[in-house]
N, C-alpha and C positions, 0 to 999 in steps of 0.2 A: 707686894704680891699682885697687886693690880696691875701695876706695870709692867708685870713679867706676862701675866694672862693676854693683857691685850697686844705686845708684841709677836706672840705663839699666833695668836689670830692674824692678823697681818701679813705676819711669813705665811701663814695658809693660804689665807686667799691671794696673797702675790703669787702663790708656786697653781693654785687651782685655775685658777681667770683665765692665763695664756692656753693651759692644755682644752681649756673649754674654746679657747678660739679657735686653738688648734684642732679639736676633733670637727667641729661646724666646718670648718670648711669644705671637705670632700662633700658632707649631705648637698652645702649649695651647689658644689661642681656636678654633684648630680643630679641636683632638679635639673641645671640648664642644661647638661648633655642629656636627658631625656626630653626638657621641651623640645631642644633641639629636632632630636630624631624624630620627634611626634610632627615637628613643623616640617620635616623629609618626606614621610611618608606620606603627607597630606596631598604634600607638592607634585608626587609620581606616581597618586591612584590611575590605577587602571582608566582611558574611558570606554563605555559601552560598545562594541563593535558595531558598524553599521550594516543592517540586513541587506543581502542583494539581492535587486530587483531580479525579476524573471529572465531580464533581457540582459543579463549577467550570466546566468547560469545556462553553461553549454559545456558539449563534451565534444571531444579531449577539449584538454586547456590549451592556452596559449603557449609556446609559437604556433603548433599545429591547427590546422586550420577548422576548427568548429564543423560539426556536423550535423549535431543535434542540439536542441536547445528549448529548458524547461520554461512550457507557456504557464499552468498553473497546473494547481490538484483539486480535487473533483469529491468533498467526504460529505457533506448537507446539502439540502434545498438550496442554502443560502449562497455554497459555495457555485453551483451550477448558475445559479440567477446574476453571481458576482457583485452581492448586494451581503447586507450583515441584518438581522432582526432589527427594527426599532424599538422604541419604548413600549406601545399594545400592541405589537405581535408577541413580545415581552411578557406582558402583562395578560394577552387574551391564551397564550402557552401556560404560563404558571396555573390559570383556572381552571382550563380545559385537562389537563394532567398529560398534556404534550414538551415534548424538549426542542429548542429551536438547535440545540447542538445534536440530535440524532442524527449518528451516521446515514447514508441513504442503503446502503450492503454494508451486513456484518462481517462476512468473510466473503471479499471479493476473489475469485478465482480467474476464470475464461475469459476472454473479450472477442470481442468481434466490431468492427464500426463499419456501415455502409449507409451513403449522405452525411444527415446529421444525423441521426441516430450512433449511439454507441451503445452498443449489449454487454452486459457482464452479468459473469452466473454467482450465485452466493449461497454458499455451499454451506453457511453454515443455519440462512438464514430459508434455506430451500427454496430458490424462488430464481427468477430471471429476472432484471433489471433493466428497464430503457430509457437511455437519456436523450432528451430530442433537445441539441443543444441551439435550434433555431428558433424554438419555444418556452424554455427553458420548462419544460417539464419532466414529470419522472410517470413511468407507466411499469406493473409488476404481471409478471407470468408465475401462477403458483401453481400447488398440485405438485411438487417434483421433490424427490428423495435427495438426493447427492448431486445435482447440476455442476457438471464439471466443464464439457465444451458447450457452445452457443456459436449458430451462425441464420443469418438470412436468405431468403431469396428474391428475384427482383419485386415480387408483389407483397413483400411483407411480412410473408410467413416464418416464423422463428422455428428453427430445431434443435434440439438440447438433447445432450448426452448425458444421461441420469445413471451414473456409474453402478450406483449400490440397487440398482433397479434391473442392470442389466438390459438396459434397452434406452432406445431415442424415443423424442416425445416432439410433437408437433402442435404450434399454435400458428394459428391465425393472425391478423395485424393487431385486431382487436384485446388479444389475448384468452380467444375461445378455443379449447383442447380440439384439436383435429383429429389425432390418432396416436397411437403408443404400439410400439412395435412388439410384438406378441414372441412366442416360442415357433423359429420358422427353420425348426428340423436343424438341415445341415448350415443353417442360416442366423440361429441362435445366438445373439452378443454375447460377450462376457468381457464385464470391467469397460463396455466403451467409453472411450477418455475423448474424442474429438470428432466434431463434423466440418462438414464443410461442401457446400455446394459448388457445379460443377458446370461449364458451359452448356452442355449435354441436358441440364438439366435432370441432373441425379443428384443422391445423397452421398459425398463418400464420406464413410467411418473408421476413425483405429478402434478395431474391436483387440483391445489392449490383451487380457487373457488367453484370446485364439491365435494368438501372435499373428495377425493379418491385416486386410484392410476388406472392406466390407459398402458393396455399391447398392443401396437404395432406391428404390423410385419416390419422387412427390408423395406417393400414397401409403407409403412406408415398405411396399412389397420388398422382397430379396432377390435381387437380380443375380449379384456373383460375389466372388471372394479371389480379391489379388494380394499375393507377394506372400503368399502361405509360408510357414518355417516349415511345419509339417512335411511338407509334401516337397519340400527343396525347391519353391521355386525361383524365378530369376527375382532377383532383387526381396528376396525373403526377408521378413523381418522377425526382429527378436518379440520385441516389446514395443509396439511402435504407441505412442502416446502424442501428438500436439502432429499437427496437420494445416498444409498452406496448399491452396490449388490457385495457380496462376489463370490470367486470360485464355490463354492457350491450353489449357487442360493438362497443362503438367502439375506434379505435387513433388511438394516437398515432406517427408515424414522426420522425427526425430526417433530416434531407437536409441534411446539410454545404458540400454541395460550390453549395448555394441558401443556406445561411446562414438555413435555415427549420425549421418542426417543422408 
């Protein structure tokens, strides 16, 4: 009886042993085809792309022959100075309740640059903006609702088109309020979107709502009103918004709402 038990056992594990080798072996075929491919994807990670330099970036691209070409961007103190915070400007910011990453304009809108000076209006942050990029400082024009255009004149005076005010506003180099242009009859703004000074030494303006353009004095007085839609006249404008007056006293207008310039 013994003898018959342990040959039953025998033939068992004779017939169990192989199928046990036989199942092991696909698990090991598939460790290695998995280290494998782990050792694949190791081999063909991505690497990091390299940033380009400024003196990379121009438009159009190549074959054609560049035209333009991106010097840097302008958003901090630090970025204008071209310098980054150290450790206690770091550390004199964190106590003071200052951020060395604050933009310099929240909603940058208008520009204007003449020298080194560059003007831009910030329209969210109500205020005029000047970057004197041979100092690297920043200087603020406040007081103003909607500042949408911004332009200078040779001695420094800034004029800002304060849309939701419905009038232009005049400063000084200093940044001291000169004048703010009143209710002047048939003369009256509405929505003006742009200035721009003139050989002539005048102000012209798109008084955007009166569909026209609108001549100024230094003093803010109302001299006249050109290219009326009203009134039909030559070179009418719909909707004239953004505004370029050359050397020569000529202007460029852009009229959107005609899909013209």
């Amino acid at each position: 009886m013994k003898n018959t038990i342990r040959s039953l056992l025998l033939s068992l594990a004779a017939t169990i042993l192989p199928a046990a080798a036989w199942a092991a072996e696909p698990v090991t075929a598939a460790v290695s085809t998995a280290a494998a491919t782990v050792s694949t994807v190791t081999a063909v990670a991505p690497q990091p792309r390299k940033r380009k330099e400024p003196k990379d970036i121009v438009w159009p691209d190549p074959p054609e022959k560049p035209r333009i070409q991106f010097v840097r961007s302008i958003r901090t103190i630090y970025d204008l100075k071209g310098t980054r915070p150290g450790f206690w400007a770091k550390f004199l910011a964190f106590f003071s309740g200052e951020d060395s990453r604050r933009p310099i304009a929240t909603t940058p809108f208008g520009i204007w640059v003449r020298d080194d000076y560059v003007y831009m209006t910030d329209t969210a942050g109500q205020k005029v903006v000047r970057l004197d990029l041979a100092r690297n400082t920043v200087k603020e024009y406040l007081g103003l609702n909607t500042p949408v255009g911004v332009t200078s004149d040779p001695a420094g005076n800034v004029y800002v088109a304060d849309s939701k005010e419905n009038a232009v506003v005049a400063f000084d180099a200093q940044g001291k309020p000169l004048w703010k242009t009143e209710d002047m009859g048939t003369g009256a703004l509405k929505r003006p979107a742009s200035v721009a000074w003139t050989p002539s030494d005048e102000l012209l303006v798109t008084d955007a709502a009166n569909n026209r353009l609108v001549a100024l004095s230094k003093e803010g007085k109302f001299l006249r009103a050109l290219c009326r839609n009203k009134e039909k006249e030559e070179g009418a404008l719909s909707t004239p918004t953004n505004l370029w007056v050359d050397p020569d006293g000529g202007f460029f207008v852009t009229d959107p709402l005609l899909g013209r310039i």
